[in-house]
N, C-alpha and C positions, 0 to 999 in steps of 0.2 A: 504494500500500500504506500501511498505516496505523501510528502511532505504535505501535513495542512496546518492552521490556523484559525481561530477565530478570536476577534478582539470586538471590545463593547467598549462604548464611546458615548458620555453622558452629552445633553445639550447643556447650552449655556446662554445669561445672556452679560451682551454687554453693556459697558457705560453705566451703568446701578445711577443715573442719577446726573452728580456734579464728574464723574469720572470718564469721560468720551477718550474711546479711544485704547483705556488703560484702565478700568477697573472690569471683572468679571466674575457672575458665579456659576456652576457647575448645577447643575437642576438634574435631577431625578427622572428623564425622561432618553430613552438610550436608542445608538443605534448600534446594529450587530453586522458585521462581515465575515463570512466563513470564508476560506480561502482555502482552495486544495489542488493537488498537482493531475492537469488531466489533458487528453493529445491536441486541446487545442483551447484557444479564448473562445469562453462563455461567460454569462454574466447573466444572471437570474433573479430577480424583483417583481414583487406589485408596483412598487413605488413610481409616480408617474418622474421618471428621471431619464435620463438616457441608456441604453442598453449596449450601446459600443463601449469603443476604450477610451472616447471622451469624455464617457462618466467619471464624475470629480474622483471618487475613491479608487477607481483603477489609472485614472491619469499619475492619482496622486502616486498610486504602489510602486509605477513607473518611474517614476523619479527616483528609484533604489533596486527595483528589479525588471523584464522584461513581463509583459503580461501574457504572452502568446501562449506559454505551457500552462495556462491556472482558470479554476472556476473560481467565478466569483457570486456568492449567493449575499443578497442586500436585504436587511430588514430593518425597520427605525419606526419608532413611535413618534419622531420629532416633527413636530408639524413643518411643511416646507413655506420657505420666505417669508415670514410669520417675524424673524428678530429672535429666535431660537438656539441659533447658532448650525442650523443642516450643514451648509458647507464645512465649519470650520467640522464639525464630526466628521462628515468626510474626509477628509483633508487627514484628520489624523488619524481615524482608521486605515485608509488605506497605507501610509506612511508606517503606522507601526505593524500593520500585518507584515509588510515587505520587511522592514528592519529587524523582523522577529524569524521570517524564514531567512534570512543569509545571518542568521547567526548575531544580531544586535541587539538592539532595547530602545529605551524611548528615552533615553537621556539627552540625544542630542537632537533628539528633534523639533525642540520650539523651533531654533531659527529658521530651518526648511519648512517650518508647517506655517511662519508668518510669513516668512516671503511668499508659498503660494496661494494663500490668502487673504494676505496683504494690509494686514495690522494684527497686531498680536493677540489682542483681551481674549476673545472666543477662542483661541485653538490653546490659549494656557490654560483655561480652563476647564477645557475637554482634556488636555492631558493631565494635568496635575490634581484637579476635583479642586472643591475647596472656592475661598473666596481667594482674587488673584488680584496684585500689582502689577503691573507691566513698566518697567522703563528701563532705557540703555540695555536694549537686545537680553534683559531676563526679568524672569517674572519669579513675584516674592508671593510667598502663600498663606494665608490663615484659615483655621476649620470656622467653620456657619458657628455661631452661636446659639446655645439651649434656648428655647424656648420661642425662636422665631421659625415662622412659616413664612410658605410661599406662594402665593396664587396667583396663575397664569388666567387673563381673558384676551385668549385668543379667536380676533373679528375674522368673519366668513371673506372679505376681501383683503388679498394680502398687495404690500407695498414692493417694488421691487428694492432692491439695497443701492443701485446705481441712482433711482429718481430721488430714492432718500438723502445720498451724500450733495447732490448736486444742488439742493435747495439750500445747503449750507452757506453761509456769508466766506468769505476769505480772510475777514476780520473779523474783529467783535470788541467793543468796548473796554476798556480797561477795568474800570468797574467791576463787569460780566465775569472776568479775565478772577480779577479777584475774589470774586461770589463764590466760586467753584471753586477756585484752593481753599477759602477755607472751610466752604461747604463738604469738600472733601476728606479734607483733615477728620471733620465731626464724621462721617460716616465711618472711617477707617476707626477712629478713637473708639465710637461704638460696639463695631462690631468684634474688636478684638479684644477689648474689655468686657463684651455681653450688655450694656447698657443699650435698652432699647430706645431711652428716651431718646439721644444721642442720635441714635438712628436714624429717630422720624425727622430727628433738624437737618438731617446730614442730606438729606435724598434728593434738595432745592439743586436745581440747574437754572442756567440764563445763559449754557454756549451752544445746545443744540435742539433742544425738544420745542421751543416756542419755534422755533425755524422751520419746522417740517409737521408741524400743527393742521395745517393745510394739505396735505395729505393724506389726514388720520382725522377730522375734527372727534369722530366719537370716540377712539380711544384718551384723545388729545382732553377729553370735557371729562372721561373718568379721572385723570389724572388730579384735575379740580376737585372732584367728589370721593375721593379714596376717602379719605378725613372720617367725616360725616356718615359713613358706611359700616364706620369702626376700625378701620386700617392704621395702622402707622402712617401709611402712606405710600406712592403708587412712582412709577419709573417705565419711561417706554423702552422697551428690553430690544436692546440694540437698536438697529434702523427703523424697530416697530414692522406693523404694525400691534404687535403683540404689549399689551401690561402686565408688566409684573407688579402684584400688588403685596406690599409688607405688610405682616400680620401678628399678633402675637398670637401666640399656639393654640391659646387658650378660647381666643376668639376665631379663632381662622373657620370654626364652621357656619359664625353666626355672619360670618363676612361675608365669605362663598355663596350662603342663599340671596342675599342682599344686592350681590354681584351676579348672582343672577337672573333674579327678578328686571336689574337694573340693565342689563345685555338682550334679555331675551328677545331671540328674532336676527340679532346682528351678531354675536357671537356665542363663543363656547369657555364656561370654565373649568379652568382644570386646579384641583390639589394635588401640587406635586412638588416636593421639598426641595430644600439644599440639599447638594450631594456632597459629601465630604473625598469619596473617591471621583480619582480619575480614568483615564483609558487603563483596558485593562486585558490583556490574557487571559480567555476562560480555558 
């Protein structure tokens, strides 16, 4: 029988807020590639994705092995273009299936898995789990904190990531500039000392989510109402369209109904934690 693998690859989202770019967490939602030695490329999915070797996870495997002798079977619970993080899973799935059959590991793989998806936060935190810093080419990690949850309201139309980056200014205020470091600070302070209070101050942004507001208005107007719903408070998870909304544990059931009462018709919620692991070798 012949060389195989299979690696599981949580999503993630990024930016939590005042951190674009460079903060991300790992969420509870996986995607799976098997990979095994057979007489020619195959690639096997439901997922409405590509089924050549343009597919992100086999392009990606490519970039360390040839794909021509390997099946590849694709499974994922991650909602596609949603602000999730799909590609950046792809990206390291297939990256460390490859690195795992010629004999390597996932140690050196952030820099290859940001340059081929071209900012770091989602693929460090698909590979390492956990909540992630990003800067100067490595990313710094702390575990989720006790007692907070996570809810996902993911809208039945998704955003693509190209129309989201482009509505971005070139500049932004000094002010704005300022708001987010030290909005960022409070949320890092929080979440690695557990103080949720902290948390909810930390989540404020003014460099990217009022920008692409217009894209999203109803995710964009939950973010207004996370508050008042019972939340800590709410963050468009990556490019959006997707909210992540912060919760304390204890509340997070009374939130979810409330958040779905509040969606019903335009989207769907999901309970689905921090993940404290990352990619992984089953």
């Amino acid at each position: 029988m012949g060389a195989a693998v299979t690696v599981r690859v949580p999503a993630s989202s990024a930016n939590l807020g005042p951190g674009f770019d460079c903060f991300a967490a790992a969420l509870g939602l996986y995607l799976e590639l098997e990979v095994s030695e057979a007489a020619g490329f195959e690639l096997v999915t439901d997922l409405s994705v590509r089924r050549d070797r343009s597919n992100l996870a086999v392009s990606s495997f490519e970039r360390l092995l040839p794909a021509s002798r390997y099946r590849f079977e694709l499974r994922s619970q991650i909602p596609l273009s949603g602000g999730l993080g799909s590609s950046a899973a792809a990206v390291v799935a297939g990256l460390l299936a490859a690195s795992t059959l010629a004999g390597g590991g996932e140690h050196a793989l952030l820099a290859l898995a940001s340059q081929l998806e071209g900012h770091p936060d989602n693929v460090a935190a698909a590979l390492l789990g956990g909540i992630v810093v990003c800067a100067d080419g490595h990313a710094e990690r702390i575990d989720p904190p006790p007692g907070l949850a996570a809810l996902l309201v993911v809208p039945e139309r998704a955003v693509r990531t190209q129309q989201a980056r482009a509505a971005l200014p070139a500049s932004v205020p000094l002010a704005d500039a300022v708001h987010n470091t030290a909005h960022g600070a409070l949320l890092m302070l929080g979440l690695s000392g557990g103080d949720l209070e902290l948390v909810a101050r930390g989540l404020s942004d003014r460099l990217h989510q009022s920008y692409r507001a217009h894209l999203y208005p109803r995710s964009a107007q939950l973010l207004e109402a996370a508050v008042s719903l019972g939340a800590l408070g709410a963050t468009i998870s990556g490019a959006g369209p997707t909210v992540l909304v912060w919760a304390r544990s204890e509340r997070a059931d009374a939130v979810a109904s409330a958040l779905r009462e509040k969606v019903a018709g335009s989207g769907r919620v999901l309970a689905v934690p921090f993940a404290s692991g990352g990619a992984e070798v089953l």
